[in-house]
C-alpha positions as CSV (number, residue, x, y, z in Angstrom):
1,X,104.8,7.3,-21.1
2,X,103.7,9.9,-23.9
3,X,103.6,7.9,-27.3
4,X,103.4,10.5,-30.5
5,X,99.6,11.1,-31.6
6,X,99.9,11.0,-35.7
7,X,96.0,10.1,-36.7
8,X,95.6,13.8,-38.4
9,X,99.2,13.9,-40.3
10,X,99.3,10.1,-41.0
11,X,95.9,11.0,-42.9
12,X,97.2,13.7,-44.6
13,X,100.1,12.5,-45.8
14,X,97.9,9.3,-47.3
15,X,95.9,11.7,-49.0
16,X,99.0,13.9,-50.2
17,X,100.4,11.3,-51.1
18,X,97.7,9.8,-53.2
19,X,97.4,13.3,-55.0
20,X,100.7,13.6,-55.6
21,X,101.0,10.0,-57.0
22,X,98.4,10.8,-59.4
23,X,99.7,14.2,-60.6
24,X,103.0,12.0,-61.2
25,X,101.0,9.7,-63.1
26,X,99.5,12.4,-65.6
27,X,103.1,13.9,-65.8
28,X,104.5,10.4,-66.7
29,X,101.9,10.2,-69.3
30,X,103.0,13.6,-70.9
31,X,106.5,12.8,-70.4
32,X,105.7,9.5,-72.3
33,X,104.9,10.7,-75.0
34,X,107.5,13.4,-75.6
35,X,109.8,10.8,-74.8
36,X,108.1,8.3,-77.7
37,X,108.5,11.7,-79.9
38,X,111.8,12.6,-79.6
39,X,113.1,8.9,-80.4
40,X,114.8,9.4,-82.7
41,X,117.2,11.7,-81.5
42,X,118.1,8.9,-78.3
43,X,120.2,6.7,-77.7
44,X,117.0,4.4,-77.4
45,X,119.0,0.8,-74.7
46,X,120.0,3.9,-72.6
47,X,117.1,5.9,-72.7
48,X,114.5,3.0,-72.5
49,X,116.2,2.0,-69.6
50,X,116.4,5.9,-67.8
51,X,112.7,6.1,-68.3
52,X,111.7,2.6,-67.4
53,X,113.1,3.9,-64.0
54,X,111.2,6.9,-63.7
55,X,108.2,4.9,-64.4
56,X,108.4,2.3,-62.0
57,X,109.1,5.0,-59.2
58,X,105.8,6.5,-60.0
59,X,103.9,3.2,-60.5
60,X,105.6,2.4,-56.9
61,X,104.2,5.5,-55.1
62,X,100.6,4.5,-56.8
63,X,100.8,1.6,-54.7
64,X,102.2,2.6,-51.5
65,X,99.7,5.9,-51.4
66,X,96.7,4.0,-52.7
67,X,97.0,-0.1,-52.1
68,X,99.7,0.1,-49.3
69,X,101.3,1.3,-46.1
70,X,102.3,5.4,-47.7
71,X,106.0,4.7,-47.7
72,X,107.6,8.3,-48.2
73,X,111.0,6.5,-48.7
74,X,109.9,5.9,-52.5
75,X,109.0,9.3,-53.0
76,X,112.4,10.3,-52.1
77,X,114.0,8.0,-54.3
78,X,111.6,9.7,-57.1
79,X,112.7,12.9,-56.1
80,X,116.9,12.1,-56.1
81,X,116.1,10.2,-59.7
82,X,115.2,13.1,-60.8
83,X,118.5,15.1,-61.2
84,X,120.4,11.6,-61.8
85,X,118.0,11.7,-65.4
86,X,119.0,15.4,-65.7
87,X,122.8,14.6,-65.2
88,X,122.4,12.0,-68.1
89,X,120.8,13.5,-70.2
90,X,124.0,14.4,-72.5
91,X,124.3,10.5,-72.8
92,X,120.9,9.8,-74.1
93,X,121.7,11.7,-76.8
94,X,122.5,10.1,-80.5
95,X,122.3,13.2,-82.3
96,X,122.1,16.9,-82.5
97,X,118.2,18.3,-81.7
98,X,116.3,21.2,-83.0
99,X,118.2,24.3,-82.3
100,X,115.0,26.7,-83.2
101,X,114.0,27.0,-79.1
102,X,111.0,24.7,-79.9
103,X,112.6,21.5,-78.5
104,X,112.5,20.8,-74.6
105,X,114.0,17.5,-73.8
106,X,111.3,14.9,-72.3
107,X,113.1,15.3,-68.7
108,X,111.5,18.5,-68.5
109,X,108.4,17.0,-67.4
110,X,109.8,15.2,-65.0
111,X,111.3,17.4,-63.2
112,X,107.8,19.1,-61.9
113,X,107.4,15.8,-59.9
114,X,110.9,15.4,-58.6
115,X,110.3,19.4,-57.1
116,X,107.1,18.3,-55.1
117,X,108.4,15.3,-53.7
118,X,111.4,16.5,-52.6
119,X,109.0,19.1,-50.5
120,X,107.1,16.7,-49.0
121,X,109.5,14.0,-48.1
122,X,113.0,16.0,-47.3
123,X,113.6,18.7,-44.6
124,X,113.3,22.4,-45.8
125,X,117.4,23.4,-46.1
126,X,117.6,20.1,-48.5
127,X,114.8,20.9,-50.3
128,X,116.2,24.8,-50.7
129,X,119.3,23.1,-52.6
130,X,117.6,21.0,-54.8
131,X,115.6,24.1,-56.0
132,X,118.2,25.8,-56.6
133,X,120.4,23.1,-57.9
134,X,117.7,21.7,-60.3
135,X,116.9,25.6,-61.6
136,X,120.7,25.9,-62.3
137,X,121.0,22.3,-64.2
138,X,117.6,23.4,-66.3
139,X,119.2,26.6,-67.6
140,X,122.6,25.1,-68.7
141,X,121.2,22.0,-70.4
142,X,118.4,24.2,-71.8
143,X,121.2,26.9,-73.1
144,X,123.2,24.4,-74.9
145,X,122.8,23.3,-77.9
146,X,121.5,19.7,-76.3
147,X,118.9,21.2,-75.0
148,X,117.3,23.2,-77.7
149,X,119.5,26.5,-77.4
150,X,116.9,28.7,-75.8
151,X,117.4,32.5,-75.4
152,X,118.0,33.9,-72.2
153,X,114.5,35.0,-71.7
154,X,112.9,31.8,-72.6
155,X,115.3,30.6,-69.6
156,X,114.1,33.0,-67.4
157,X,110.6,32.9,-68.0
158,X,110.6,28.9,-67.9
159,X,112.4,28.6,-64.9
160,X,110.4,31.6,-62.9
161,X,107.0,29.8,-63.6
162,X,107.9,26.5,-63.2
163,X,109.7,27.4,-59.8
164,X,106.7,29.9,-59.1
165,X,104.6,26.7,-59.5
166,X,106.2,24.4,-57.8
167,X,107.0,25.7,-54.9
168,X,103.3,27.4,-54.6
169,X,102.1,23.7,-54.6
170,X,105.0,22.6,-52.2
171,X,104.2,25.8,-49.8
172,X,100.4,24.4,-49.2
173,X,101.2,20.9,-49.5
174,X,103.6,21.9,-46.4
175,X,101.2,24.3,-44.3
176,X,98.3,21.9,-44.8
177,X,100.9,18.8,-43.2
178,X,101.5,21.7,-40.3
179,X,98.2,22.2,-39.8
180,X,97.9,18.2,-39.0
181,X,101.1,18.4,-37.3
182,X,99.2,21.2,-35.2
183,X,96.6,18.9,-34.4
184,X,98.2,16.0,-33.6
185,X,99.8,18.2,-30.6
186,X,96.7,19.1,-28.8
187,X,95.2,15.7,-29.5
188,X,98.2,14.3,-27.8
189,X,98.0,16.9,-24.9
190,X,94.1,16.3,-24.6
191,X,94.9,12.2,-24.3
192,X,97.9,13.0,-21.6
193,X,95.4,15.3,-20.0
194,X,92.8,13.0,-19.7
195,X,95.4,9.8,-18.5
196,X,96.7,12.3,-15.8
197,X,93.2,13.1,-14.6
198,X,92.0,9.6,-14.8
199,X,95.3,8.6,-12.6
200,X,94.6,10.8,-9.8
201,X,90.5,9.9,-9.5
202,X,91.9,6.7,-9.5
203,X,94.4,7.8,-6.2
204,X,92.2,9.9,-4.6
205,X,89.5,7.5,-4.7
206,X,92.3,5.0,-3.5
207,X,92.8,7.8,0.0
208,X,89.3,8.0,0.1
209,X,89.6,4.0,0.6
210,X,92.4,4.9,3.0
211,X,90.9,7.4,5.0
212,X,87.6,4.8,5.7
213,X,89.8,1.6,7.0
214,X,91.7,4.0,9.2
215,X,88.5,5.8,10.9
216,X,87.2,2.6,11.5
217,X,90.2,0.5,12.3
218,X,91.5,3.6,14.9
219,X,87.7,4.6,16.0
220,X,86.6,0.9,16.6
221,X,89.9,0.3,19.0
222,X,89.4,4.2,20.5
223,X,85.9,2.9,21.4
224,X,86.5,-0.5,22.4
225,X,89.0,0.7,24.8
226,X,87.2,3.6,26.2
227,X,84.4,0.8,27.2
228,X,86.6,-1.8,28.6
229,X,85.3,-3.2,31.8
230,X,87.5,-5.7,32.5
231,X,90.9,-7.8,31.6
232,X,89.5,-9.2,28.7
233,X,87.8,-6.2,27.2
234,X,91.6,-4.6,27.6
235,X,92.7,-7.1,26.3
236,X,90.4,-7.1,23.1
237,X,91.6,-3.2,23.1
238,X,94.7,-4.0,23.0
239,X,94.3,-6.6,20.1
240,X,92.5,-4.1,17.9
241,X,95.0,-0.9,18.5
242,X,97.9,-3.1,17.5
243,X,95.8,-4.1,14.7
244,X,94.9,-0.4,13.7
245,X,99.0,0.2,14.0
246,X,99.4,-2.5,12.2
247,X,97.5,-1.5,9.4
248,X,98.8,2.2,10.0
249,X,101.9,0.9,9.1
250,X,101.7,-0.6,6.1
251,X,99.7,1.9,4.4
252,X,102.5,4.5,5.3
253,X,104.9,2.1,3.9
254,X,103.0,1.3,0.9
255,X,102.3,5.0,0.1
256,X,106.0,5.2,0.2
257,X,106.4,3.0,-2.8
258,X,104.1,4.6,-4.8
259,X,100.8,2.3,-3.2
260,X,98.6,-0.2,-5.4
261,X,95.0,0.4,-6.3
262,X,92.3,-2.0,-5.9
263,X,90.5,-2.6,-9.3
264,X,87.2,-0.5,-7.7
265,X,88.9,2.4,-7.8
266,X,90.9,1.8,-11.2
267,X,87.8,0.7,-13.3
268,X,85.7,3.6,-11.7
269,X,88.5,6.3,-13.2
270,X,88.9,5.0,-16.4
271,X,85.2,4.2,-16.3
272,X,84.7,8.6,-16.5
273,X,87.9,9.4,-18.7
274,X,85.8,6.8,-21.1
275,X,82.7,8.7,-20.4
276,X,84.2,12.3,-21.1
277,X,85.7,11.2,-24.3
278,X,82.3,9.1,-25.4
279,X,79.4,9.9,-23.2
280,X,77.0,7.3,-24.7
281,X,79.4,3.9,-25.0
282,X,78.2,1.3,-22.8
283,X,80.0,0.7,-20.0
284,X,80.1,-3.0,-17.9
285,X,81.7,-3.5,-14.8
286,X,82.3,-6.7,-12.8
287,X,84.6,-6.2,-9.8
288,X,84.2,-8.8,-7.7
289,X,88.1,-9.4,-6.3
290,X,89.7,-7.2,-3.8
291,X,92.9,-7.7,-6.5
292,X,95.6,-4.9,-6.3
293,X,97.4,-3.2,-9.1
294,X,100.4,-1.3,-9.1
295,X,100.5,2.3,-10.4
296,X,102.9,1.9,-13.9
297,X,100.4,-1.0,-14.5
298,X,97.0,1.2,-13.2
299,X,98.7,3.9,-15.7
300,X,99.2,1.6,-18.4
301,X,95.9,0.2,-18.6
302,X,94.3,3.5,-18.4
303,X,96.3,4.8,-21.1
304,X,95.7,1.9,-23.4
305,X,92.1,2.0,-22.7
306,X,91.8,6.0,-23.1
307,X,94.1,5.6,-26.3
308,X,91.8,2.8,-27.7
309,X,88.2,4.6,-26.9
310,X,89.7,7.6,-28.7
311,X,90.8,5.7,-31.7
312,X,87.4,4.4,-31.8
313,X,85.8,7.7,-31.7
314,X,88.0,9.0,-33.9
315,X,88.2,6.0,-36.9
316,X,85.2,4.2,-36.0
317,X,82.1,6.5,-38.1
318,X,80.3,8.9,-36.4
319,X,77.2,6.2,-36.1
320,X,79.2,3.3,-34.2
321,X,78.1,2.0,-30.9
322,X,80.6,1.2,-28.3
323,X,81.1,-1.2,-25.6
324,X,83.8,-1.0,-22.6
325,X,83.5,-4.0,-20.6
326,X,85.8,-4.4,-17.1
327,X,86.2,-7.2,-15.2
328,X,88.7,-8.4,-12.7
329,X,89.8,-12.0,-11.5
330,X,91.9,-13.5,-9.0
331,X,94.3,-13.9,-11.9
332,X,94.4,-10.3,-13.4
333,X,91.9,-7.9,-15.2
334,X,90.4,-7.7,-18.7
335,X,89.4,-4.9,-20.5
336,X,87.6,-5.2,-23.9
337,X,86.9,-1.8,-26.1
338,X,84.3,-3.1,-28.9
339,X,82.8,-1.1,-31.5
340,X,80.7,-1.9,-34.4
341,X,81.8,0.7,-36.9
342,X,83.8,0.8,-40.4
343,X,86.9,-1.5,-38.9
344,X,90.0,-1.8,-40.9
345,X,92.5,-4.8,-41.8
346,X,94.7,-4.9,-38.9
347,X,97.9,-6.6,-41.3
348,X,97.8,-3.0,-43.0
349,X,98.5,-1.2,-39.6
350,X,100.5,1.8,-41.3
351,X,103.4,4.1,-39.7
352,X,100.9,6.6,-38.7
353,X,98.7,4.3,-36.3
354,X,101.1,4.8,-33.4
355,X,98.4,5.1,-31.4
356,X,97.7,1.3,-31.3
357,X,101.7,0.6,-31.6
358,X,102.8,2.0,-29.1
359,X,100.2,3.3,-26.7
360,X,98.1,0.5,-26.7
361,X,100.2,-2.8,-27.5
362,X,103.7,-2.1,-26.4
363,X,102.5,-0.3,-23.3
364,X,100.7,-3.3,-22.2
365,X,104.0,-4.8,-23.2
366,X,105.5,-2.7,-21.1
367,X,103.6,-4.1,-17.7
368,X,104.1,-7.7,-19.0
369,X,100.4,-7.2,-20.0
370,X,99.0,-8.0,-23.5
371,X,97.2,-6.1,-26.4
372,X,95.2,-7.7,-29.4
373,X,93.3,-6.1,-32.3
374,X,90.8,-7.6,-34.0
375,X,88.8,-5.8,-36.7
376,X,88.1,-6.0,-40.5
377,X,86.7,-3.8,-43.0
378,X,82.6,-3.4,-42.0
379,X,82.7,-5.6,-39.3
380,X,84.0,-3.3,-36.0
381,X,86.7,-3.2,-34.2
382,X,87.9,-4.7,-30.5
383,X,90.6,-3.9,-28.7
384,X,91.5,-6.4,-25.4
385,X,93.9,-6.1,-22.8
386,X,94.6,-8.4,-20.6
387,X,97.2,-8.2,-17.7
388,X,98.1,-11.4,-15.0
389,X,99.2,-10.5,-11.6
390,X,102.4,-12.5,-10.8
């Protein structure tokens, strides 16, 4: 089960989102005050209210980006609010404006933001239409006489720089999100990668398991029988080649259906994907159960502990020490992935965590196993999974 790896985009999205939430802010500001100027040529319920709007859109995606969980849905609304105040513009008008080109209506500075978002929260075709749409609504409301009455080449010349702008800013804003996106794609191969190779050390070192009980089981009855003196030592022979069929047979059957691994062999191959991707965390084992677990749940612990060593090395600070304790009951198993590094309030889990959504919890989920997280800011981070045999 391949869950999505989003640790680089989910970051750069926070941090786009927080620089494009402040730009919004300054903008706001300057629109604010041309707004405050131009007063007097408003119709001041209606255009209080438009502009109250605006401003609690951009006050909303401070939040998210800097105090919440980066919710892109308000920066969409932002950006389809933007052509709504450019469509009513006509009807915050109470009387004629400046008609000497030196007037631009207060929208104009809101339409900057509206551009950017639409970029980073919209696919590319929608975003191509709004450009050209919002371009299109700019020159006839600046040509009119609502609008000021600019020439033609004050048109031009506006609409060129602030689309030159704009899209320059959404063009990197975009490549830098691919870049992450980019990323996130290797990571994700890298962590499949290692949950592949850690699954087959675990099976091979299950056939090397295999391969012992049989040469001993077959040898000991071979040699038993080949020194059988009398009706009693035959019969001992006999005893221990039906016991060496016996045992024949249910490994053929059980390697039909996919065979169990004793928790040895499961600890010892997550034990050196652990190792690869941390070379110095701390490892403790306590196997002392012959207890058997099936492969979806031998792959599901392995990828939850793989998943939550990486997180670690990844979100933890490059100074944190790590523990991976294994241990193994009658009952089930226990793994615990501790660290002791920057740690994070685990109520603010955003979007972009997948990685402890869905690889670690709901894939223990999906063994009828179970996940918890607890961590807080300066005090580390533990990740335990527990699974029960039935």
């Amino acid at each position: 089960m391949k869950a999505p790896a989003t640790i680089a985009t989910a970051r750069v999205d926070k941090l786009l989102g927080r620089t494009f939430s402040a730009g919004a802010v300054a903008l706001s500001i300057e629109s604010g005050l041309n707004f405050y100027g131009q007063l007097q040529y408003l119709n001041q319920p209606l255009s209080w209210f438009l502009v109250a709007i605006l401003w609690c859109t951009t006050l909303a995606m401070v939040y998210t980006f800097w105090f919440g969980s980066s919710n892109f849905l308000i920066v969409q609304i932002h950006a389809l609010y933007i052509p709504v105040l450019m469509l009513c513009w006509p009807f915050m008008l109470a009387q004629e404006v400046p008609q000497d080109g030196t007037f631009y209506p207060w929208i104009w500075w809101g339409v900057d933001t509206g551009w950017v978002a639409m970029a980073l929260s919209f696919k590319w075709r929608a975003t191509v239409v709004y450009y050209i749409g919002c371009i299109i609504c700019m020159q006839v409301i600046f040509s009119l006489p609502m609008g000021g009455s600019h020439s033609g080449i004050t048109l031009v010349t506006d609409s060129f720089y602030t689309l030159l702008t704009n899209a320059c800013l959404s063009i990197i804003a975009l490549m830098i999100r691919f870049a992450a996106q980019r990323s996130d794609a290797a990571n994700s191969e890298a962590i499949q990668a290692e949950i592949l190779r850690a699954e087959a050390e675990g099976k091979a070192r299950e056939r090397l398991r295999i391969d012992g009980l049989i040469h001993d089981s077959v040898l000991t009855a071979l040699i038993s029988a080949a020194q059988a003196k009398n009706h009693d030592d035959a019969r001992t022979s006999s005893e221990l080649a039906a016991n060496a069929l016996a045992k024949l047979s249910a490994i053929q059957k059980g390697e039909s259906n996919q065979s169990s691994l004793y928790c040895g062999e499961l600890f010892d191959s997550i034990i050196l994907a652990a190792q690869r991707i941390n070379p110095e965390i701390k490892v403790k084992k306590n196997c002392a159960t012959s207890i058997q677990v099936d492969s979806e749940t031998a792959s599901a612990l392995t990828q939850a502990t793989i998943q939550a060593v990486h997180n670690s090395v990844l979100h933890a600070g490059a100074k944190a020490n790590r523990d991976l304790s294994l241990k193994s009951t009658s009952a089930g198993l226990k793994i615990v992935i501790k660290d002791d590094g920057v740690g994070f309030r685990v109520a603010q889990i955003n979007r972009g965590r997948l990685g402890i959504k869905i690889s670690i919890i709901a894939r223990m989920e999906s063994v009828s196993g179970s996940a918890h997280v607890v961590s807080s800011p300066g005090q580390g981070t533990t990740v335990i999974l527990e699974w029960e045999k039935k």
